[in-house]
N, C-alpha and C positions, 0 to 999 in steps of 0.2 A: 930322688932329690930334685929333680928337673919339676916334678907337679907340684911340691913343696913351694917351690919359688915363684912358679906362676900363682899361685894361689895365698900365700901372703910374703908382706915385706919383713923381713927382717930387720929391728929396730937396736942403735946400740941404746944406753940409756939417757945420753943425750936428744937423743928423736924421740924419743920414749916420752921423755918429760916434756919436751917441745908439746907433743901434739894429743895427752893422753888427757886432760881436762877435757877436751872440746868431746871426746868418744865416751863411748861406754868401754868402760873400764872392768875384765872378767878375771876372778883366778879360778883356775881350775885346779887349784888343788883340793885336797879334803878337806873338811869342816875344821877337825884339830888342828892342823897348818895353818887354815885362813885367820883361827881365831888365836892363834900363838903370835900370827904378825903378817899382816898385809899393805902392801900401798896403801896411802890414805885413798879415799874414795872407790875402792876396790868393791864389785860385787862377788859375793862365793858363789859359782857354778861350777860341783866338782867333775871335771871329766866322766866318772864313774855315772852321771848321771845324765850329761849331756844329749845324749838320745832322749831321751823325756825332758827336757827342761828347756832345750835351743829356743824355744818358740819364745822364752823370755827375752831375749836378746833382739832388738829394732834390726835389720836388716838395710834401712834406709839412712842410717848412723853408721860411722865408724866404729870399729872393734878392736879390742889394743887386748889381748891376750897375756895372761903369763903363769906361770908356773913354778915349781922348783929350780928346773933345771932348764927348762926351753923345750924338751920333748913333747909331755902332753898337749903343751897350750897350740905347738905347730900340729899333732895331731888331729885338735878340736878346727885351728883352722882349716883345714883341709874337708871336716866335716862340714862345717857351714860355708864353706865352696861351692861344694857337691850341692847346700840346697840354694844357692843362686845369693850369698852374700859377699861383696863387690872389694867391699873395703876394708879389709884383714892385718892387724898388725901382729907380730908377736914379739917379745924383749926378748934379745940376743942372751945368751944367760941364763937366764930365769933370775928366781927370786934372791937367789944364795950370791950373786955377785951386787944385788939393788944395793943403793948406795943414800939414794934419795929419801923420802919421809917415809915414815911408816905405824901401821897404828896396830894396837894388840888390844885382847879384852882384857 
């Protein structure tokens, strides 16, 4: 839990909305979840595919994470740690507690 925390911040959804416009904004859940209902401005990158796909993600940008529940998305940051990204958030929660806007197809 100790490299978890050096490696991103934990946001409740107050900080979350504060500061997730100005980032790039990732969920890593699956395709059917993202497209059943995500944050507005959400990009899908699902976990599952993270390893092939991180390179989409600026490294030189903040990164505001989330997920379902708050596990994977702390997972994925830990991964983009490990390759040298600085600025890591993830929403305390995940998605099932968001409270804020949200967009579905």
């Amino acid at each position: 839990m100790l490299r978890l925390r050096k490696a991103v911040t934990n946001l409740t959804q107050e900080q979350f909305i504060e500061g997730y416009r100005k980032a790039q904004l990732i969920d890593v859940r699956e395709a059917k979840d993202y497209d059943a209902g995500h944050i507005l401005g959400a990009r899908n990158i699902p976990y599952s595919q993270f390893r092939q796909r991180f390179k989409e993600i600026r490294s030189d940008k903040p990164v505001y994470l989330y997920d379902q529940n708050g596990g994977k998305s702390a997972r994925g940051a830990l991964f983009l740690k490990k390759k040298d990204y600085q600025q890591l958030f993830h929403l305390q929660g995940g998605f099932r507690q968001w409270t804020g806007k949200v967009k579905s197809k």
